[in-house]
N, CA and C of each residue as an Amber inpcrd file, in Angstrom:
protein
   243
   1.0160000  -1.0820000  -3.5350000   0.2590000   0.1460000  -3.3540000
  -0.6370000  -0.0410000  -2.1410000  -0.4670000   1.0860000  -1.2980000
  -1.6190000   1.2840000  -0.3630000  -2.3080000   2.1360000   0.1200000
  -3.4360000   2.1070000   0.2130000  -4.5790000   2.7310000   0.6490000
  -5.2540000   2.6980000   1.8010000  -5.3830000   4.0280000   3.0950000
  -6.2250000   3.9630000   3.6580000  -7.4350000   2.6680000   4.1730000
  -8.3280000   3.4400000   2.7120000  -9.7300000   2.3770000   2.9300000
  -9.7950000   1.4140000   1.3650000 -10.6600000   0.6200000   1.4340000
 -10.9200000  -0.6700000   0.5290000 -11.5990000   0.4640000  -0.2430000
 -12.7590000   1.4300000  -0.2540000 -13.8530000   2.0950000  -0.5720000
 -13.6650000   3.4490000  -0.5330000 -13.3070000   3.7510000  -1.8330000
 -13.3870000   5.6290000  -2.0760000 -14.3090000   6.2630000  -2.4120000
 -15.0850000   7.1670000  -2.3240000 -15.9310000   7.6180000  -3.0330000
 -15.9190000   8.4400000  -3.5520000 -16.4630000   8.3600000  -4.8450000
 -16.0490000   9.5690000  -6.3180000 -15.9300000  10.6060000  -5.7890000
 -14.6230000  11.8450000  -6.0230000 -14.9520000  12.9730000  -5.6180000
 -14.5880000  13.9510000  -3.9440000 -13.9640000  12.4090000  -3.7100000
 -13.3590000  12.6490000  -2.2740000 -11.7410000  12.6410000  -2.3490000
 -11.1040000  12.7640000  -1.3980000  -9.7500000  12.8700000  -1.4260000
  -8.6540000  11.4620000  -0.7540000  -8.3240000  11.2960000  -1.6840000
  -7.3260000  10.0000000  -1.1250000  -5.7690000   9.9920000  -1.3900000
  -5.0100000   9.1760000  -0.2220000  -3.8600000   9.5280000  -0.4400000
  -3.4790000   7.9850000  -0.6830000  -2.2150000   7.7310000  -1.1170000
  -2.0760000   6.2900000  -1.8140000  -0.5030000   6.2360000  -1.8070000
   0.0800000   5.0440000  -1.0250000   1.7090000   5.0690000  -0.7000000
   1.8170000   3.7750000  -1.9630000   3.1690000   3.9300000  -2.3460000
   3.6400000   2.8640000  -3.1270000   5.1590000   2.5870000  -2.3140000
   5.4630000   1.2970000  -1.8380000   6.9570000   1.0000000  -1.2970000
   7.6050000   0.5440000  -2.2510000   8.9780000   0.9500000  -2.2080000
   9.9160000   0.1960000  -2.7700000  10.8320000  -0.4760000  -2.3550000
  10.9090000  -1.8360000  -2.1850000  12.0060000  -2.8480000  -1.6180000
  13.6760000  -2.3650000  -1.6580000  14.9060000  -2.3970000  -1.0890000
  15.8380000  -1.6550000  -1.1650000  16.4450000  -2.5890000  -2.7100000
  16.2420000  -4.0020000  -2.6620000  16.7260000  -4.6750000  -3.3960000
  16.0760000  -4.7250000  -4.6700000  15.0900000  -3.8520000  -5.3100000
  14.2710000  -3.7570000  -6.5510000  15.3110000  -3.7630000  -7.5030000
  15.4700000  -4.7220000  -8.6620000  16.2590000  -4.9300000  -9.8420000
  15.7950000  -3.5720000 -10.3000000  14.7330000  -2.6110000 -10.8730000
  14.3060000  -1.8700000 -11.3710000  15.1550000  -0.6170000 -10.6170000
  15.4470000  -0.1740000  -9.7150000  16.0490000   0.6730000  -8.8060000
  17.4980000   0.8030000  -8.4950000  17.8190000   0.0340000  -8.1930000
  19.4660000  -0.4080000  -7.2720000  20.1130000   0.3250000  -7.9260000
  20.9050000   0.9510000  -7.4360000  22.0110000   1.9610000  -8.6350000
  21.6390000   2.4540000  -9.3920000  19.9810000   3.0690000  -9.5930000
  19.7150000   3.5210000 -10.8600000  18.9320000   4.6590000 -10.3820000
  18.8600000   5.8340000 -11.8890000  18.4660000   6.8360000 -11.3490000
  16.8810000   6.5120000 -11.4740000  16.2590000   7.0620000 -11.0630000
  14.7590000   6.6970000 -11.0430000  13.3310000   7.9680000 -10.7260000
  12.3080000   7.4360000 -11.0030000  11.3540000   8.6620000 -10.5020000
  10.2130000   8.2170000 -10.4720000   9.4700000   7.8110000  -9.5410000
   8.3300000   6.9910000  -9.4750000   7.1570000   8.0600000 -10.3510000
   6.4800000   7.5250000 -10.9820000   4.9860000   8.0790000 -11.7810000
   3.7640000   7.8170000 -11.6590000   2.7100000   8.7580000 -11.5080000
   1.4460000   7.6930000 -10.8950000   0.3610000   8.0270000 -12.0530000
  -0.0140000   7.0380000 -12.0430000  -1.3530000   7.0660000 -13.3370000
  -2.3860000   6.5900000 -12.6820000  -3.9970000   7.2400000 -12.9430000
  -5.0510000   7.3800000 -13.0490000  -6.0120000   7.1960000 -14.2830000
  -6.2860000   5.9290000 -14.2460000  -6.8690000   5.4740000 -15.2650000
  -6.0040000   5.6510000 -16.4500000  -6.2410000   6.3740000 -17.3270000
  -5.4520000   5.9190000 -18.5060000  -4.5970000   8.0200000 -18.6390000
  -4.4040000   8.0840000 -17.6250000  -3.9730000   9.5880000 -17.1210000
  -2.8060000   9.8760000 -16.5250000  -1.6190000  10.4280000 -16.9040000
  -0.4790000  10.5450000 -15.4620000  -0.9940000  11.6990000 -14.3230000
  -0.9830000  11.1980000 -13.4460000  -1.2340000  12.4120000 -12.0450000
   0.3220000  13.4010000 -12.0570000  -0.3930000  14.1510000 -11.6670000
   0.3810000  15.7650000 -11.5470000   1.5660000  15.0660000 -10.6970000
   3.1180000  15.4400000 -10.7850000   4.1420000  15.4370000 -10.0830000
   4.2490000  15.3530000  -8.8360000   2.9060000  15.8900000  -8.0480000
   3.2850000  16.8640000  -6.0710000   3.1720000  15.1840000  -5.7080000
   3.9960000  14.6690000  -5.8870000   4.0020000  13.3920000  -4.5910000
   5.3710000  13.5420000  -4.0300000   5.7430000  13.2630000  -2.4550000
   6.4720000  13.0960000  -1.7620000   7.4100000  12.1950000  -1.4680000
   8.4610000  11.8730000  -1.1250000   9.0260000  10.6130000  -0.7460000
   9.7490000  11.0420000   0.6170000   9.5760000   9.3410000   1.0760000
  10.1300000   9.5800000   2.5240000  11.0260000   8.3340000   2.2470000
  12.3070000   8.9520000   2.6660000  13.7660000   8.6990000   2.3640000
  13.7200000   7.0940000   3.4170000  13.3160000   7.4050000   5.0250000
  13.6800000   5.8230000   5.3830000  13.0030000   5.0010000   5.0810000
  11.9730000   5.1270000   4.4010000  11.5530000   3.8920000   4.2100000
  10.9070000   3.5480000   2.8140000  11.8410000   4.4100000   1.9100000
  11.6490000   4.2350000   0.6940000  10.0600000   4.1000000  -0.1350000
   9.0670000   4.8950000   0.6200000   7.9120000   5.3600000   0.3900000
   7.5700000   6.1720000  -0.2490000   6.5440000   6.1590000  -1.4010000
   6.1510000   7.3430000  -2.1820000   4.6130000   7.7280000  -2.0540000
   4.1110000   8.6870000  -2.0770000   2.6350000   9.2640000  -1.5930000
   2.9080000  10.1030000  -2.5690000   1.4130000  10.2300000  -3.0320000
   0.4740000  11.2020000  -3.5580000  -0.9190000  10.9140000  -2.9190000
  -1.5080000  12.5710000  -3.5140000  -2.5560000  12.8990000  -2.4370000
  -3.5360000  13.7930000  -3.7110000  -4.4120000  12.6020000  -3.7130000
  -5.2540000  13.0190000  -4.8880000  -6.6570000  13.8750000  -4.2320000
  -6.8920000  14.8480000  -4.5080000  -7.4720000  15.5640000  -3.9890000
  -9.0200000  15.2450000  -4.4530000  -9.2300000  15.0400000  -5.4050000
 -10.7800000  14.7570000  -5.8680000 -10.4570000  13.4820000  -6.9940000
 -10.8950000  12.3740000  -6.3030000 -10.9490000  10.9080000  -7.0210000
 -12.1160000  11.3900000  -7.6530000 -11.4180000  10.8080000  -9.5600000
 -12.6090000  10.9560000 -10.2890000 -13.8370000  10.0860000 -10.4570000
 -13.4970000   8.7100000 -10.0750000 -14.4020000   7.6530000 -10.0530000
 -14.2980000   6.7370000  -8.8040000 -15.2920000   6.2860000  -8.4790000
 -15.0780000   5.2530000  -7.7870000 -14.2460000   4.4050000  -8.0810000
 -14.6450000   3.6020000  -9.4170000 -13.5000000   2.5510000  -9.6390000
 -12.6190000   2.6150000 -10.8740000 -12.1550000   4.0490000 -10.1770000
 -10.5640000   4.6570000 -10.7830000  -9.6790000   3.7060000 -10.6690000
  -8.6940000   3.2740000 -11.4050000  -7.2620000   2.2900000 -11.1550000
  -6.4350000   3.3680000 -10.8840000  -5.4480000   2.9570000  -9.8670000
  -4.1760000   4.0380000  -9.7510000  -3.0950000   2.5800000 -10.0800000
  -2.4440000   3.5490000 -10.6470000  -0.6770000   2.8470000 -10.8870000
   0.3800000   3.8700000 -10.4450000   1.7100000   2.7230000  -9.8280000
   2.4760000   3.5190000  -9.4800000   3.6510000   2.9430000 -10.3960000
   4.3810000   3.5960000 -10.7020000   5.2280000   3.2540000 -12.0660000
   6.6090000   3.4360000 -11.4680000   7.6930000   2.6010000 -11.4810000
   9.2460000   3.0570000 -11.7090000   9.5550000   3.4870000 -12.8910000
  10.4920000   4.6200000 -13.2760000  11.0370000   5.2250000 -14.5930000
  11.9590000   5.5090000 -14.5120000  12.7890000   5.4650000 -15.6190000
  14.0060000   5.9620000 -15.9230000  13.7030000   7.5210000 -16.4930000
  14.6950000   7.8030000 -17.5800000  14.4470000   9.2780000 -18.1200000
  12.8740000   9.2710000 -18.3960000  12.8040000   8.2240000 -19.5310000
  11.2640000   8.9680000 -20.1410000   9.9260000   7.7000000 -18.8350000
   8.7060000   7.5250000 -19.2510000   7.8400000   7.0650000 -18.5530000
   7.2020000   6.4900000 -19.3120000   6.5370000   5.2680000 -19.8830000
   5.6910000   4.8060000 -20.7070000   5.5920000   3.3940000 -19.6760000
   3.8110000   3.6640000 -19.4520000   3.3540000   2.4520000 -18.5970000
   1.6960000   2.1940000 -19.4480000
């Protein structure tokens, strides 16, 4: 996962890439759908992917905490992280 800056501040807007290696055991031939969680929360669907370089973004518009955790999840059909 990456971020911009080290330092968000509550309430501001941040965007946050997760890569995926081409060779991920979790991926390769499989159908998939990356998921992003916020604290103990799934974030809304609107994230993007960019096809060459196997990048996923979301763009959280108002971080609820400073020291919010984000996760970025691989899934199959269902999602449990």
């Amino acid at each position: 996962i990456h971020t911009p800056a080290t330092v968000v501040l509550a309430g501001s807007p941040v965007s946050v890439s997760c890569s995926i290696e081409d060779d991920c055991s979790l991926t390769k031939g499989k159908d998939f759908h990356v998921a992003w969680k916020i604290d103990e929360h799934f974030a809304p669907s609107n994230l993007s992917y960019q096809g060459s370089n196997r990048t996923y973004v979301i763009t959280i518009p108002s971080l609820p905490d400073a020291g919010a955790t984000i996760a970025c999840a691989v899934c199959g059909k269902n999602c449990q992280i």
